[in-house]
Structure formats: C-alpha cells, structure tokens
C-alpha positions in Angstrom: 32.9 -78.7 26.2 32.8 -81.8 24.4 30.8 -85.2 26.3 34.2 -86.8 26.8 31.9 -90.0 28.3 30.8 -90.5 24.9 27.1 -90.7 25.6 24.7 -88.4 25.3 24.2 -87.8 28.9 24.4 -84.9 31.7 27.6 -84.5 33.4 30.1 -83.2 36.2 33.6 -82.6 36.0 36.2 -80.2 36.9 39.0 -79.1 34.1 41.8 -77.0 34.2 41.2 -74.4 31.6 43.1 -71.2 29.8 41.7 -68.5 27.4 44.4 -66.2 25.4 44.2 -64.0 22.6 45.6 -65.9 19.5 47.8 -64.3 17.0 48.8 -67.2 15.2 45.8 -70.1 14.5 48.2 -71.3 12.3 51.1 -72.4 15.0 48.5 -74.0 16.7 46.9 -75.7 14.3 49.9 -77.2 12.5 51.5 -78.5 16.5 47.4 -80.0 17.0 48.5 -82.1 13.5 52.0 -82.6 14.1 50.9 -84.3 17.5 47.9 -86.5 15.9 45.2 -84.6 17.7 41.8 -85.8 16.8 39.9 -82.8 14.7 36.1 -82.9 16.0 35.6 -80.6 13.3 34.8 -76.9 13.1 31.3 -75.7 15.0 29.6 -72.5 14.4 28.3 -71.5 17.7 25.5 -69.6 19.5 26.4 -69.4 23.4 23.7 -67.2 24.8 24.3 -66.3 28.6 21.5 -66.2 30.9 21.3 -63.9 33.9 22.2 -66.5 37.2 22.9 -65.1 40.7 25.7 -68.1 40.3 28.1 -68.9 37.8 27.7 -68.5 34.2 24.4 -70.6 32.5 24.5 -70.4 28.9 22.9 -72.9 26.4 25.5 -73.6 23.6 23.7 -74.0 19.9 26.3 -75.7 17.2 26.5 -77.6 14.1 28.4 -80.0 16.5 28.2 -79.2 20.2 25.0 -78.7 21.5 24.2 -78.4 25.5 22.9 -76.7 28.4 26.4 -75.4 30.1 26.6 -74.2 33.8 30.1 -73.5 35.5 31.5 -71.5 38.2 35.4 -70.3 38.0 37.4 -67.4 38.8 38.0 -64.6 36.8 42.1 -65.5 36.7 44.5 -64.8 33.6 47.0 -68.5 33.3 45.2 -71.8 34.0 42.3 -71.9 36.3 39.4 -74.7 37.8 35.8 -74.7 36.7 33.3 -76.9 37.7 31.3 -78.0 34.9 27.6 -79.2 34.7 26.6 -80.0 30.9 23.3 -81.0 29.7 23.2 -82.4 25.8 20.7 -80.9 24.2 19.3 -83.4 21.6 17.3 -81.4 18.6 15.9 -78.0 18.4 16.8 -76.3 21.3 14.5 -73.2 20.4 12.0 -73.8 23.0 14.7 -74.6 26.0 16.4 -71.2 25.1 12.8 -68.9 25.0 12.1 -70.6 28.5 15.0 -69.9 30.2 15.3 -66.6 28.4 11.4 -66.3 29.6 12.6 -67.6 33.5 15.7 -65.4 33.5 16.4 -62.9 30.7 19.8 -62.9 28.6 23.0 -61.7 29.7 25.2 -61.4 26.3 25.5 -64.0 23.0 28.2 -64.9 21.1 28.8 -66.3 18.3 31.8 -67.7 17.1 33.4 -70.2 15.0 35.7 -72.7 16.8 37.8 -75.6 15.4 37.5 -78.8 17.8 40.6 -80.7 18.6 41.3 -83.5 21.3 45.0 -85.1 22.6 43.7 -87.5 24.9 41.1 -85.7 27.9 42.7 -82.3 26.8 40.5 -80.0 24.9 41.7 -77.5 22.4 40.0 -74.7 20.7 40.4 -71.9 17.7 38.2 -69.1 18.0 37.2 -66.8 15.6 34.7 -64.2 17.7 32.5 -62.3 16.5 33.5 -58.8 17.5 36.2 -59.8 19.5 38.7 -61.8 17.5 41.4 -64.6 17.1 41.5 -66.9 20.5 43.3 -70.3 21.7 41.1 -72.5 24.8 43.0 -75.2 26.5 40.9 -77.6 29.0 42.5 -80.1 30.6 39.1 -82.7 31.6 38.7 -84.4 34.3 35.6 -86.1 33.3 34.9 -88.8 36.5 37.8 -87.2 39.1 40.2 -90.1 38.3 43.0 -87.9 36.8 42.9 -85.3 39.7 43.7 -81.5 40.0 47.1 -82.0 40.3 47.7 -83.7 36.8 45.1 -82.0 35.1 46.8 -79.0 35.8 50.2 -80.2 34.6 48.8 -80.7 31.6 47.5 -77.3 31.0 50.8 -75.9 31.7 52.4 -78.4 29.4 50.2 -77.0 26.8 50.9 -73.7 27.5 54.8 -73.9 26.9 54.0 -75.9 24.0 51.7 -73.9 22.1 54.0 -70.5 23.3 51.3 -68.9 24.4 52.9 -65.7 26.2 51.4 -64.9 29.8 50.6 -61.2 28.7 48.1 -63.3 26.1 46.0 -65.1 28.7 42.7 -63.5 29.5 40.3 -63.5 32.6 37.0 -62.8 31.4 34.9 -65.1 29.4 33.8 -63.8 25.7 30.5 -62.7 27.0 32.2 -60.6 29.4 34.5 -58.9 27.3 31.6 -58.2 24.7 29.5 -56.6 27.6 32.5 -54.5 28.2 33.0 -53.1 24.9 
C-alpha cells in the first residue's frame, strides 16, 4: 500500500482490491510494460500481524514500503472493499514492532518479495511468498474519496479481464491467514 499522496503522511482511503494465485509473473509483468506502468521497484518485505479484536494490524518492514497498516475487509474471493489506515514508518521500525508485539502479541509474519507497479491510482503486485507461492494483487485506490466505489471497482474488474486472471484463481484469505492454516 504505496502513499499515493506522495508525502510521508498517515492516511485513509478505501480501494477495491483482489488476491489470486499467479501461475504466470511473466504475463503480468510483460502487459504492466506493454501498458507503461510505473515499476516502484521490487521490495522484500516483513508484514508481521498483530492480534486485534478488529481488522487486520500489521506493521510492513521493506527496502521500499515501510508503514504501520490497519484495514478491515471481508474475506471474499473476486474484488472486494477495504478500508485502509496507513502510518509511514520513517527509520528503524524495531522498537514500534517490540511494542505492539509487547501490547498485543503476533498473529503470523510473512515475508515475501513483491514487484511494485502503478497505472494511474491502481496498484499492482508480484508476490513471491514464502511458503505459499506465486501471487498477483490488484488495488484500485481511492486515496481522498474523489474517484468513488463505483469506478474504483470498474477498474478492478478491468484489470481482472486484462490480466486473465481466472475466477477459480482468486483467493479470500490474506497471506497470514493462509500460513496459519497450513
């Protein structure tokens, strides 16, 4: 989850998001290229999951991203709404993640490496999970509710037909569930 408001500042937004299993990075890759997405660059990442009676809370430790993430959506396969609170962390983030692991204990880690790519306010990830495997993210952003639900949504399920991702791919757990599952 990228600051699409360019600072380094806390945020709200809603996106429309999809997670599928990924059997070929390369498709994906080459249509991100072919349609001049912007490469962020590719971000080994730490997402360590804390134990909330709410939502999801995880602090996000990357060569590239780097925040504090809490969000609430349903566990849905195809595209779904989350509501998205993010916190840059700026520096080491050591001491943030032994208090909160301290205040609330972990619920799962994950690492992964992921490969950062932007069209416009939509989001696209390759995922390389540890112990789970290949994946493809799509997050259509709404970053300050002047796009609305109703495009932001379009645009997932553009991105969906365009990248062929088939519906028995899409997923409805988040990585840390499906690692706590195994």
């Amino acid at each position: 989850m990228w600051p699409i408001n360019n600072k380094n500042e806390p945020m709200n937004h809603n996106n429309i998001e999809i997670k599928a299993r990924c059997s070929d990075a390369s498709f994906i890759r080459n249509y991100l290229q072919e349609h001049n997405a912007n490469f962020k660059g590719t971000d080994l990442q730490t997402d360590t999951y804390f134990k909330v009676n709410n939502g999801r809370l995880k602090l996000r430790q990357g060569n590239i991203e780097n925040s504090l993430i809490y969000y609430n959506r349903e566990d849905k396969a195809g595209p779904k709404l989350s509501e998205v609170t993010l916190y840059p962390v700026a520096g080491n983030s050591e001491l943030l993640k032994k208090a909160l692991l301290q205040a609330n204990g972990i619920k799962a880690e994950v690492k992964k490496k992921r490969e950062i790519y932007f069209i416009e306010n939509v989001k696209f990830h390759i995922d390389e999970v540890e112990g789970l495997g290949s994946f493809v993210e799509i997050e259509a952003i709404d970053a300050d509710g002047s796009k609305g639900l109703g495009f932001i949504k379009q645009q997932c399920d553009f991105y969906l037909r365009a990248l062929q991702i088939k519906e028995s791919d899409l997923l409805t757990m988040s990585y840390s569930d499906m690692l706590m599952k195994d």
